[in-house]
PyMOL Python script that loads the backbone (N, CA, C, O; Angstrom):
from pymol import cmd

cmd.read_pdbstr("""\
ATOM      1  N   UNK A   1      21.136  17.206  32.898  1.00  0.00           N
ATOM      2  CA  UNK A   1      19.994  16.646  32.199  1.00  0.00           C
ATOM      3  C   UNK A   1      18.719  17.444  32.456  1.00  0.00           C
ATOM      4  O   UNK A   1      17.931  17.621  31.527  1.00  0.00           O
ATOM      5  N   UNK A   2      18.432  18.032  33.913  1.00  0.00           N
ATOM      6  CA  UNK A   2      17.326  18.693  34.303  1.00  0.00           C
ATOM      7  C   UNK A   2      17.329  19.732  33.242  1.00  0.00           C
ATOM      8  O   UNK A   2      16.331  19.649  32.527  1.00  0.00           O
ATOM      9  N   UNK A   3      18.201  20.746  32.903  1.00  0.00           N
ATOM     10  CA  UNK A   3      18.377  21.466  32.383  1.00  0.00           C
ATOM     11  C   UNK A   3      17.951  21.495  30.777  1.00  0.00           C
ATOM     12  O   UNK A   3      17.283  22.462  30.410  1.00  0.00           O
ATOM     13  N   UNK A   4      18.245  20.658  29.977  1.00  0.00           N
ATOM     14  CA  UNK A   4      18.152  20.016  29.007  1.00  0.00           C
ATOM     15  C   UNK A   4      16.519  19.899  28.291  1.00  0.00           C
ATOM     16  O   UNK A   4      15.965  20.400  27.313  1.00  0.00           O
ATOM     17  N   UNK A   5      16.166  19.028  29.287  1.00  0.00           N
ATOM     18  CA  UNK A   5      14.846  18.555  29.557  1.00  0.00           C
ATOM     19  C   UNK A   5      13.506  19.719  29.517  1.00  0.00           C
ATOM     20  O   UNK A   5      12.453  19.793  28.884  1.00  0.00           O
ATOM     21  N   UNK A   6      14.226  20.597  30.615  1.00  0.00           N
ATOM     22  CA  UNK A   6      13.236  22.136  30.711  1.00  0.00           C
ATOM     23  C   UNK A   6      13.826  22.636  29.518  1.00  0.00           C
ATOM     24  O   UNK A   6      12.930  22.762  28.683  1.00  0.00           O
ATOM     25  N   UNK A   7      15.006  23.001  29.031  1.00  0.00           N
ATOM     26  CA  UNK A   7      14.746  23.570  27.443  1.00  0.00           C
ATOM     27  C   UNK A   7      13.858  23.124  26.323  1.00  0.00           C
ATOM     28  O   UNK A   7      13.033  23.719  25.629  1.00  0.00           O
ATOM     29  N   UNK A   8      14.365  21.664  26.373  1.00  0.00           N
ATOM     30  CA  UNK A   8      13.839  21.121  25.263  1.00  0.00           C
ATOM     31  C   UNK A   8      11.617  21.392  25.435  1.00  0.00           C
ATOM     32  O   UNK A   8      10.810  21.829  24.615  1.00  0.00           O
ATOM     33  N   UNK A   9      11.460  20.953  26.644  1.00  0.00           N
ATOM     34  CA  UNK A   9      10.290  21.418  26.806  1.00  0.00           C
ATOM     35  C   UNK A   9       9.668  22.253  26.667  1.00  0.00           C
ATOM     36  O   UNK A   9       8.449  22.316  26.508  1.00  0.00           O
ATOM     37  N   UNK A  10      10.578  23.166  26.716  1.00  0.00           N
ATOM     38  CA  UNK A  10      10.283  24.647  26.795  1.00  0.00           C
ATOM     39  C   UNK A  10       9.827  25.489  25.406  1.00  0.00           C
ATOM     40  O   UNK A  10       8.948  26.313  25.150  1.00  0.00           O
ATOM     41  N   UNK A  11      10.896  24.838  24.658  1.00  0.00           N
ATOM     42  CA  UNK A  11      10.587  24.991  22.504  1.00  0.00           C
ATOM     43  C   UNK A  11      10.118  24.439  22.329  1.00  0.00           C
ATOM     44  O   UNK A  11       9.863  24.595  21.135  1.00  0.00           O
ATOM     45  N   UNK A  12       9.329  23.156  22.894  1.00  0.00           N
ATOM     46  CA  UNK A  12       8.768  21.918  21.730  1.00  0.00           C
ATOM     47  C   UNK A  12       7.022  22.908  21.975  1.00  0.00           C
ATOM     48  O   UNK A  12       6.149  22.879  21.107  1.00  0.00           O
ATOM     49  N   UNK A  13       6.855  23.766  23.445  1.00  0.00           N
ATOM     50  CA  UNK A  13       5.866  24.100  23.699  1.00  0.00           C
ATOM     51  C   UNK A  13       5.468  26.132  23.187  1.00  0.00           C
ATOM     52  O   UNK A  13       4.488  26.796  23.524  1.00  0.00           O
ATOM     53  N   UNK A  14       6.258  26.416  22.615  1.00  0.00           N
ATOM     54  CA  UNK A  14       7.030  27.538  21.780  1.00  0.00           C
ATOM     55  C   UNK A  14       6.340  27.398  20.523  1.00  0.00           C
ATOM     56  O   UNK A  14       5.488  28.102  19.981  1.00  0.00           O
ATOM     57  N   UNK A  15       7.116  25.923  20.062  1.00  0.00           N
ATOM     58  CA  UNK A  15       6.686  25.956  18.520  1.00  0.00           C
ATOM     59  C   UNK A  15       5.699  25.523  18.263  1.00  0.00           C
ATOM     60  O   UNK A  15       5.430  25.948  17.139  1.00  0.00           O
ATOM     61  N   UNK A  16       4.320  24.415  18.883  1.00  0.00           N
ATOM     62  CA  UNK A  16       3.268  23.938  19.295  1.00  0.00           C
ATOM     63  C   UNK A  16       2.131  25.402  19.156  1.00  0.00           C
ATOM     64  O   UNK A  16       1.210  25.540  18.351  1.00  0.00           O
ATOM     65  N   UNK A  17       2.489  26.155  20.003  1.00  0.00           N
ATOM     66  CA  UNK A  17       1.380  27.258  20.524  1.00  0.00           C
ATOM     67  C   UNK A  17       1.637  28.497  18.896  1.00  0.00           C
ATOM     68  O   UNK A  17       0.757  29.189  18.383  1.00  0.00           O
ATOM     69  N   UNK A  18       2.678  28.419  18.589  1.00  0.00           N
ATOM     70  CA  UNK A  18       2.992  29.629  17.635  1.00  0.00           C
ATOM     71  C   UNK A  18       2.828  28.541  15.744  1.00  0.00           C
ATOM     72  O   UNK A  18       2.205  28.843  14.727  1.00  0.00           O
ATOM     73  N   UNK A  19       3.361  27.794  15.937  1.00  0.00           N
ATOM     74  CA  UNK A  19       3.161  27.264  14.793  1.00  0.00           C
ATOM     75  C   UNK A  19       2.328  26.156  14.349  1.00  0.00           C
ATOM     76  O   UNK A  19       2.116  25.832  13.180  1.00  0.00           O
ATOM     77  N   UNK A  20       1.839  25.561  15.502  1.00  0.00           N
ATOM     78  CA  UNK A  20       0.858  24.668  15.606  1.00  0.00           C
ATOM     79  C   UNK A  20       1.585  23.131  15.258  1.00  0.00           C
ATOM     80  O   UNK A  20       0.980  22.241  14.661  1.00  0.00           O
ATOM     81  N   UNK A  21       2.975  23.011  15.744  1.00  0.00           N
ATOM     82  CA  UNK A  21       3.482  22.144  15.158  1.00  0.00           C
ATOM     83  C   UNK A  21       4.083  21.140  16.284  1.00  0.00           C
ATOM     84  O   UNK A  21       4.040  21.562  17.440  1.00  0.00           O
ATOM     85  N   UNK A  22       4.554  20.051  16.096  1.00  0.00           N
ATOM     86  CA  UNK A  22       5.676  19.117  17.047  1.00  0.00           C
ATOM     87  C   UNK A  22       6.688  18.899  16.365  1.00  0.00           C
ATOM     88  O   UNK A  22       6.686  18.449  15.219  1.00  0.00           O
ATOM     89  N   UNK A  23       7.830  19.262  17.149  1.00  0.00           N
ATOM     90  CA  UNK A  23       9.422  19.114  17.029  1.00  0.00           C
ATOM     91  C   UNK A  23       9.520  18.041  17.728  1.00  0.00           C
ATOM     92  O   UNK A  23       8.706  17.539  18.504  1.00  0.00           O
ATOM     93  N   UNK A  24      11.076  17.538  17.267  1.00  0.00           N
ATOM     94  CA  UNK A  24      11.525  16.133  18.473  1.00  0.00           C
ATOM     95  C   UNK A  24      12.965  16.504  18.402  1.00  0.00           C
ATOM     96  O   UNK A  24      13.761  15.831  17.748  1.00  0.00           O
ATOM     97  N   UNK A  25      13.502  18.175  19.448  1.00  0.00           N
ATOM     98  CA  UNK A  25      14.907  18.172  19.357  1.00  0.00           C
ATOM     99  C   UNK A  25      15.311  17.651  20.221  1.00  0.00           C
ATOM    100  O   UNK A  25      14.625  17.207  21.141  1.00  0.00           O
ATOM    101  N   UNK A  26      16.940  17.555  20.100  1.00  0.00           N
ATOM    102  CA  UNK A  26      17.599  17.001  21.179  1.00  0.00           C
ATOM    103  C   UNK A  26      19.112  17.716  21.341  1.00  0.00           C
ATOM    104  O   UNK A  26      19.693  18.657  20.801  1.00  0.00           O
ATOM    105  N   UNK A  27      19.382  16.850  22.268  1.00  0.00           N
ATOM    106  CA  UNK A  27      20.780  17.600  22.754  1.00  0.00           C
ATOM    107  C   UNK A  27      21.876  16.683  22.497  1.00  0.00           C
ATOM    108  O   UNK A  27      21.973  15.503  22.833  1.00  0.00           O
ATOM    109  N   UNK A  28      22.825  17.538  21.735  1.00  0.00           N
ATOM    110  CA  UNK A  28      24.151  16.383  21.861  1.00  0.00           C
ATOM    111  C   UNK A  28      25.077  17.377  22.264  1.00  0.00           C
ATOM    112  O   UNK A  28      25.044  18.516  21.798  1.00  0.00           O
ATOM    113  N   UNK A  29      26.204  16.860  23.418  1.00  0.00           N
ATOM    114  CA  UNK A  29      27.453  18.076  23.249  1.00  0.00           C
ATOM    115  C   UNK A  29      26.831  19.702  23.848  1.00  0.00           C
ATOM    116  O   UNK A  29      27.451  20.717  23.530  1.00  0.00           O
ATOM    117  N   UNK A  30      25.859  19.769  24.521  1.00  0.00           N
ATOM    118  CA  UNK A  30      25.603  20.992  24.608  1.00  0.00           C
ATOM    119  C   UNK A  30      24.973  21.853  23.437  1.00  0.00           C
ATOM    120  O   UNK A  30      24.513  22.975  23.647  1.00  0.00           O
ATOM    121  N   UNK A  31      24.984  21.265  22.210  1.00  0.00           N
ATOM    122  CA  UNK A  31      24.079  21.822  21.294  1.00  0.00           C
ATOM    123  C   UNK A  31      22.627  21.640  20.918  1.00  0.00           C
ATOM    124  O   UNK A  31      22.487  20.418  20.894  1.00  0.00           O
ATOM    125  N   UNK A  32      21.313  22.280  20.569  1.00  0.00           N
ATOM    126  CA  UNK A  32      20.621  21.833  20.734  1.00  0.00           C
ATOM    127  C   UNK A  32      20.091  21.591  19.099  1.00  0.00           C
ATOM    128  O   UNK A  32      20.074  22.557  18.337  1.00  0.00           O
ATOM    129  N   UNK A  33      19.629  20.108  18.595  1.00  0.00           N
ATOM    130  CA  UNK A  33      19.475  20.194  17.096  1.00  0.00           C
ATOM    131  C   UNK A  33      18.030  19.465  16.774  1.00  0.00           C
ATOM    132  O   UNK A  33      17.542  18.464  17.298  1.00  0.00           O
ATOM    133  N   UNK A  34      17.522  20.304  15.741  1.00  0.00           N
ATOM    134  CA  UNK A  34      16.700  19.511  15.517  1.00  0.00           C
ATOM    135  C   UNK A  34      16.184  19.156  13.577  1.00  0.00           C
ATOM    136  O   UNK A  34      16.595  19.604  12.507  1.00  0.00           O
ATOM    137  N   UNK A  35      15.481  18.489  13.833  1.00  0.00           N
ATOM    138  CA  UNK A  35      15.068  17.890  11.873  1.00  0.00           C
ATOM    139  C   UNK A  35      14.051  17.905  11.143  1.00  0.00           C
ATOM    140  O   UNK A  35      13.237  16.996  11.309  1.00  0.00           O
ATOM    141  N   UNK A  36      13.798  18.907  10.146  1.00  0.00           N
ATOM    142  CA  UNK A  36      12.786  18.949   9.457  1.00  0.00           C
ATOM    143  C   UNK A  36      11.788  19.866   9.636  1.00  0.00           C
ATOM    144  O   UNK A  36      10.568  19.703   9.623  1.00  0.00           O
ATOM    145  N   UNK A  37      12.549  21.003   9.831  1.00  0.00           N
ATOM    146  CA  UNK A  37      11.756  22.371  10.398  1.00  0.00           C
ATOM    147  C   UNK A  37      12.509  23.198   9.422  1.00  0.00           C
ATOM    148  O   UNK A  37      13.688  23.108   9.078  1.00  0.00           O
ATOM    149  N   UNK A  38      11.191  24.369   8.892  1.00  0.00           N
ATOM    150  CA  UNK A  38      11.728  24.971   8.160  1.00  0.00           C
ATOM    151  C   UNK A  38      12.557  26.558   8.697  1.00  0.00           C
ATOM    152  O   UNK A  38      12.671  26.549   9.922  1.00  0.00           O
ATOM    153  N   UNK A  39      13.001  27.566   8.196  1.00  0.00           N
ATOM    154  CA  UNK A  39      13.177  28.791   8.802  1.00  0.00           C
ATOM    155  C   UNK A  39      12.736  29.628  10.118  1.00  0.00           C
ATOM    156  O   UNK A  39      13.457  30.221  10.921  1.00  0.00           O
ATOM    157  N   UNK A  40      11.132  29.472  10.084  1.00  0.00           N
ATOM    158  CA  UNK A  40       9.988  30.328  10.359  1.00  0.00           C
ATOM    159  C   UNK A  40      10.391  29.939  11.917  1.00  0.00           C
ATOM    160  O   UNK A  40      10.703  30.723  12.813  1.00  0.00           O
ATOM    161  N   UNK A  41      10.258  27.990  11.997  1.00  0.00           N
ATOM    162  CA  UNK A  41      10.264  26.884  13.044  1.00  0.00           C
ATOM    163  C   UNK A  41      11.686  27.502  13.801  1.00  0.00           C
ATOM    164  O   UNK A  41      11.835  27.874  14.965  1.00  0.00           O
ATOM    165  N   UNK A  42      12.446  27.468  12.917  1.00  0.00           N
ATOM    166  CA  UNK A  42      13.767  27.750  13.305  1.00  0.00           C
ATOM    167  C   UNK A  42      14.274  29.136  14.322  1.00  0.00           C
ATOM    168  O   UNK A  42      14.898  29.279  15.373  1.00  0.00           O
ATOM    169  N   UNK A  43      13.647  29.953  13.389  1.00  0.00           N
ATOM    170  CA  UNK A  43      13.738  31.295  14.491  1.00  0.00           C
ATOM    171  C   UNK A  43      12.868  31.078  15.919  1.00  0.00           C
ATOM    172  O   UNK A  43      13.295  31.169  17.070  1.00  0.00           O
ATOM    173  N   UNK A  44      11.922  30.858  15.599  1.00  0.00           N
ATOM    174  CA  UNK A  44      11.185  30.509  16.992  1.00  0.00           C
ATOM    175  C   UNK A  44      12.045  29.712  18.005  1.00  0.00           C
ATOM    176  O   UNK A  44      12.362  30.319  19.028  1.00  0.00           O
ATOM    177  N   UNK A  45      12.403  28.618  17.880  1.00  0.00           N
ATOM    178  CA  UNK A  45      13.718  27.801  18.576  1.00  0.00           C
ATOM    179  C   UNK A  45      14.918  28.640  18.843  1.00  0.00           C
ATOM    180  O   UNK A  45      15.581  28.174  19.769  1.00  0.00           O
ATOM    181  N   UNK A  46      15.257  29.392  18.487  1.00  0.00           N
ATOM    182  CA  UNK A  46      16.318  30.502  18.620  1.00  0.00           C
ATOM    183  C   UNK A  46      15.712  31.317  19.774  1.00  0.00           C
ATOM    184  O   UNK A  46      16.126  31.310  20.934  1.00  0.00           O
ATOM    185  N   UNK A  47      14.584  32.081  19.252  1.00  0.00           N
ATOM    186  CA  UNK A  47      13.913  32.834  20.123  1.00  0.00           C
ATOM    187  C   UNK A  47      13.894  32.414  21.725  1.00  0.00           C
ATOM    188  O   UNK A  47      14.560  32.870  22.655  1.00  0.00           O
ATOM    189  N   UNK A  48      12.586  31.066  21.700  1.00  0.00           N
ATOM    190  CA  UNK A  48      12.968  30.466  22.480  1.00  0.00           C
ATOM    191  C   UNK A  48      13.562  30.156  23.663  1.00  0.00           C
ATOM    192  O   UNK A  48      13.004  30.389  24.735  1.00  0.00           O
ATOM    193  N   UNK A  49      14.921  29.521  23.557  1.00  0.00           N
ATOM    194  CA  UNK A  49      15.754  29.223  23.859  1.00  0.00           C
ATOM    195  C   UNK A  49      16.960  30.523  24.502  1.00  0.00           C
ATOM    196  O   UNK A  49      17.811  30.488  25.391  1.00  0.00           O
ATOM    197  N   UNK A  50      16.476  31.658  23.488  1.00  0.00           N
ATOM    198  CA  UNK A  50      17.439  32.568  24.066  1.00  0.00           C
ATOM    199  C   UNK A  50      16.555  33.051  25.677  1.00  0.00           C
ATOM    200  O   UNK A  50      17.033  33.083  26.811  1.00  0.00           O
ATOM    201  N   UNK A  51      15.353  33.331  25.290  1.00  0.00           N
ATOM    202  CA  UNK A  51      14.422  33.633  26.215  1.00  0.00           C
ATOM    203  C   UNK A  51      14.846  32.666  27.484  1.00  0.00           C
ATOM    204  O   UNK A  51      15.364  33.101  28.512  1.00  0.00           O
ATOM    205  N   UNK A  52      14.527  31.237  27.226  1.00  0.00           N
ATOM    206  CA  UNK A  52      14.949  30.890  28.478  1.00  0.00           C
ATOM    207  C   UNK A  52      16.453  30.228  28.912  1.00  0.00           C
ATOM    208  O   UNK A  52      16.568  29.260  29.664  1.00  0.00           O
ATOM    209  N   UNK A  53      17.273  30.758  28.451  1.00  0.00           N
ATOM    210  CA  UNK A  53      18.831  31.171  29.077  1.00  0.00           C
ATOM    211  C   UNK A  53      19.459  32.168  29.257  1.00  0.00           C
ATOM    212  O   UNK A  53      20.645  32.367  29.519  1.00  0.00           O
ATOM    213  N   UNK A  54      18.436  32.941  29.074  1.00  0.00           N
ATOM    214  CA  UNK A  54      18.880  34.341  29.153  1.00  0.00           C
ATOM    215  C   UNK A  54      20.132  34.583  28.026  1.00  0.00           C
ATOM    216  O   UNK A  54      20.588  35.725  27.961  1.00  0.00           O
ATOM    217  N   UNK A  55      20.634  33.653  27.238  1.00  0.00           N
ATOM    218  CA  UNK A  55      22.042  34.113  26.574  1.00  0.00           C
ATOM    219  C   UNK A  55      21.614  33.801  24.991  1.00  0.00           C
ATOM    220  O   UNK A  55      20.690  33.063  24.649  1.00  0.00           O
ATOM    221  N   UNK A  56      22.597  34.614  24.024  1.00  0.00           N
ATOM    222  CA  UNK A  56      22.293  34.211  23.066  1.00  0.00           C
ATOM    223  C   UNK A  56      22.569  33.160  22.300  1.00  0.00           C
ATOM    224  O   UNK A  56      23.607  32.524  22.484  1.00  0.00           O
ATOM    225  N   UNK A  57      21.788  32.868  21.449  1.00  0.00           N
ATOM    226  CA  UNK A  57      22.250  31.587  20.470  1.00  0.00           C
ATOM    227  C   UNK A  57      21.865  31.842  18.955  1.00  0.00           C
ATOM    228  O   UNK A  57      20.999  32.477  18.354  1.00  0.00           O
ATOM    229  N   UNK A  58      23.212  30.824  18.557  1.00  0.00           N
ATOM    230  CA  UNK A  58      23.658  31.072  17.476  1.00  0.00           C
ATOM    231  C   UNK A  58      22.383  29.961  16.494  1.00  0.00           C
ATOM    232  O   UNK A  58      21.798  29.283  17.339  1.00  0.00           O
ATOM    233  N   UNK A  59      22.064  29.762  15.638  1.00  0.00           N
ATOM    234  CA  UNK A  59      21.504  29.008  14.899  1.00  0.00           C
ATOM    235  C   UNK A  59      22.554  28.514  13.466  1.00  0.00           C
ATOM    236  O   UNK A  59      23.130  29.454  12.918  1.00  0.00           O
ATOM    237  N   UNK A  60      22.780  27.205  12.924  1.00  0.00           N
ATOM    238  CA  UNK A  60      23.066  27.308  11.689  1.00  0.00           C
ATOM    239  C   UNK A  60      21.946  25.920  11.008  1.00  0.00           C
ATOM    240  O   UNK A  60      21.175  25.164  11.599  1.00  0.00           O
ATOM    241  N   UNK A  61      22.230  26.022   9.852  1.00  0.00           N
ATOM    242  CA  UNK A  61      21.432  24.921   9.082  1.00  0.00           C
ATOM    243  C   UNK A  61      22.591  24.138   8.548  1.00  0.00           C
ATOM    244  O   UNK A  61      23.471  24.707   7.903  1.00  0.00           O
ATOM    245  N   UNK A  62      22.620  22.929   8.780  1.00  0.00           N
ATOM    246  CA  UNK A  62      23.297  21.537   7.173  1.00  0.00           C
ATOM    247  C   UNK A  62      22.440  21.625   6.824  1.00  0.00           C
ATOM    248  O   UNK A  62      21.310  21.740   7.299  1.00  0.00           O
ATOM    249  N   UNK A  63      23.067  21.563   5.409  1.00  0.00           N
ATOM    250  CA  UNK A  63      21.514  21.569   4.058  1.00  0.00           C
ATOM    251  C   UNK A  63      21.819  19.612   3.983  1.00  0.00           C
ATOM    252  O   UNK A  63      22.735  18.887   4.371  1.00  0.00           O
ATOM    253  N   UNK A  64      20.866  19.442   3.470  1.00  0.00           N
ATOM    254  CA  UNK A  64      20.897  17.585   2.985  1.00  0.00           C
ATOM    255  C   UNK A  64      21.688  17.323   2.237  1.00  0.00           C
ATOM    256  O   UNK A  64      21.980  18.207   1.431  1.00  0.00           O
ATOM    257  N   UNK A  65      22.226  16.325   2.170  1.00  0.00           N
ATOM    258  CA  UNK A  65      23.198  15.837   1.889  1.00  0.00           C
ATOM    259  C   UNK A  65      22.303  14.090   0.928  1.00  0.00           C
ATOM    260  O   UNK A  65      21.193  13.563   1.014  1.00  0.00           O
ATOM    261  N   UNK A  66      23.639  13.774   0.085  1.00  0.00           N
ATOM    262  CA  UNK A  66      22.712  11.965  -0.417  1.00  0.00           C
ATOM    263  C   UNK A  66      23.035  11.119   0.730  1.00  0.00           C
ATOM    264  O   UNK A  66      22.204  10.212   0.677  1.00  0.00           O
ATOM    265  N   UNK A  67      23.934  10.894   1.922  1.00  0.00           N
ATOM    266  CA  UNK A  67      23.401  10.229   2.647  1.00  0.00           C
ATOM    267  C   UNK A  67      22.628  10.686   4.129  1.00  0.00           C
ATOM    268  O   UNK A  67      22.466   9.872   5.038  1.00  0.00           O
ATOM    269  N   UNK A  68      22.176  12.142   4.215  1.00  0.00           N
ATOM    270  CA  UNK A  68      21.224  12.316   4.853  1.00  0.00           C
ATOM    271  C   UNK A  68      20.167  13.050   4.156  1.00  0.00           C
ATOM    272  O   UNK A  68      20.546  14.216   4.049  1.00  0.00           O
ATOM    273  N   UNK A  69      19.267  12.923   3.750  1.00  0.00           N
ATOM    274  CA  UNK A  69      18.755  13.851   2.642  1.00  0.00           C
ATOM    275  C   UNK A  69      17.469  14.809   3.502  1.00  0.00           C
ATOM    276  O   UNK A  69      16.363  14.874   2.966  1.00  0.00           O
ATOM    277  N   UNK A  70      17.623  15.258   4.347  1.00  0.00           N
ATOM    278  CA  UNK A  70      16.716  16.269   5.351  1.00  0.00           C
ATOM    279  C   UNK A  70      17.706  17.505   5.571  1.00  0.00           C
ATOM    280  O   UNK A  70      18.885  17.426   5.224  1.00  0.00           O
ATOM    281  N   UNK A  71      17.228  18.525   6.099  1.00  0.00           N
ATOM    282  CA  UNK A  71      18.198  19.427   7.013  1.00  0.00           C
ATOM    283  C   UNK A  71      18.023  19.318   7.945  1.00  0.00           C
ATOM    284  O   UNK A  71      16.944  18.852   8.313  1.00  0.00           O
ATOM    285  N   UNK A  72      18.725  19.587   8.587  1.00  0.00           N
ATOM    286  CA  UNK A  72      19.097  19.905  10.241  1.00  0.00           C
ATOM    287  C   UNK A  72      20.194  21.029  10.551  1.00  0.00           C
ATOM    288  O   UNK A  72      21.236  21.453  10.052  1.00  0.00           O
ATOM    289  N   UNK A  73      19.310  21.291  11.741  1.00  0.00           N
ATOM    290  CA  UNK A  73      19.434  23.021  12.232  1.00  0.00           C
ATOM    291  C   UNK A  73      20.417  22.610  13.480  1.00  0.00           C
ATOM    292  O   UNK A  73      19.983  21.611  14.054  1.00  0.00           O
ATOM    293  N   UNK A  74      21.201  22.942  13.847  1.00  0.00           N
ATOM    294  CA  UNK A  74      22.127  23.438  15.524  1.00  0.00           C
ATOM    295  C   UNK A  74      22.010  24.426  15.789  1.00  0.00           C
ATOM    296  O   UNK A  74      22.183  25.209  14.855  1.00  0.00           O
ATOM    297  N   UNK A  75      21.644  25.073  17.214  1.00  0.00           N
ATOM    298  CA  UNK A  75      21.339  25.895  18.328  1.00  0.00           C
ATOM    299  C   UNK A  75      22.502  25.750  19.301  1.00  0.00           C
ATOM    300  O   UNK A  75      22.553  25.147  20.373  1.00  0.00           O
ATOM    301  N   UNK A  76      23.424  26.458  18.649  1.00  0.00           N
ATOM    302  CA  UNK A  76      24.526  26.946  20.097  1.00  0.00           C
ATOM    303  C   UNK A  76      24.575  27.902  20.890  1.00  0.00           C
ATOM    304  O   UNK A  76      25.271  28.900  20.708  1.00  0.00           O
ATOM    305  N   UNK A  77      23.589  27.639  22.196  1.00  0.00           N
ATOM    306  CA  UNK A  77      24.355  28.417  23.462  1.00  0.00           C
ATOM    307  C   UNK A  77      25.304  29.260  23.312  1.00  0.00           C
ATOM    308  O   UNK A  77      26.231  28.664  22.763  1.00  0.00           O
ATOM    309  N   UNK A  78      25.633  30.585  23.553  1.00  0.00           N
ATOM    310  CA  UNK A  78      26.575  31.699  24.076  1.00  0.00           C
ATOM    311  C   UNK A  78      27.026  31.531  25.246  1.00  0.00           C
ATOM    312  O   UNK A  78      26.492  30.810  26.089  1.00  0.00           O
ATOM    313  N   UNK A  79      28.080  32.202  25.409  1.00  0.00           N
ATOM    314  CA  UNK A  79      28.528  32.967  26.403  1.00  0.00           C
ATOM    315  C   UNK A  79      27.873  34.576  26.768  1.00  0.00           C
ATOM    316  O   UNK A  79      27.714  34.891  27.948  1.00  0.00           O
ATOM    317  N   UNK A  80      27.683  35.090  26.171  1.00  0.00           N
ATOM    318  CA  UNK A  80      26.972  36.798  25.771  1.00  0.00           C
ATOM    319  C   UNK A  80      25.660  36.707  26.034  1.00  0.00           C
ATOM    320  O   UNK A  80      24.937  36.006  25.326  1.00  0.00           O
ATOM    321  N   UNK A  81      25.133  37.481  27.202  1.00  0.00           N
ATOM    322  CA  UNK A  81      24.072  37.519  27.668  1.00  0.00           C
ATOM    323  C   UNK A  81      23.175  38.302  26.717  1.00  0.00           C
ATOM    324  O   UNK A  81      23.675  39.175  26.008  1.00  0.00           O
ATOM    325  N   UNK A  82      21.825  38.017  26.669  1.00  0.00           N
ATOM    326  CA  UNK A  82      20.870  38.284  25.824  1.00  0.00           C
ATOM    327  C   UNK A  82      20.674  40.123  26.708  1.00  0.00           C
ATOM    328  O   UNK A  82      20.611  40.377  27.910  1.00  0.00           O
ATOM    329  N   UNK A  83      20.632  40.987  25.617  1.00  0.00           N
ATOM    330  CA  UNK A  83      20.713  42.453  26.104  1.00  0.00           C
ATOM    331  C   UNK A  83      19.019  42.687  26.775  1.00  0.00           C
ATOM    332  O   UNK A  83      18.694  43.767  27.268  1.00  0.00           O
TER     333      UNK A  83
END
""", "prot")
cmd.dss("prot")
cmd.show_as("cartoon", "prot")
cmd.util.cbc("prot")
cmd.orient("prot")
């Protein structure tokens, strides 16, 4: 959870200073996801996140759907250390 916590902190204060914005991601399963951020938001959270795990991560988008009608982004953790 410690772990988690300092990530999530870590991007919400990432995307705040660079985009002037507030995220509310979270963690399920080891992935990290969040809702209603566009591309720009998105790479930054990638960025991020790789920065502080040292490893890379993957990003994808669900586009909306009729019974969720937002996107949402997942941030999966690597194995493959950031070069």
């Amino acid at each position: 959870m410690a772990f988690e916590k300092m990530a999530m902190d870590q991007v919400k204060y990432d995307v705040a200073v660079e985009h002037q914005d507030k995220i509310e991601p979270w963690f399920s399963n080891g992935t990290m996801w969040c809702d209603y951020i566009n591309e720009d938001i998105a790479q930054t959270v990638l960025e991020s996140l790789e920065s502080f795990t040292g490893y890379k991560v993957i990003k994808s988008l669900l586009k909306a759907t009729d019974t969720e009608p937002w996107d949402q982004w997942a941030f999966d953790i690597t194995d493959t250390k950031v070069a």
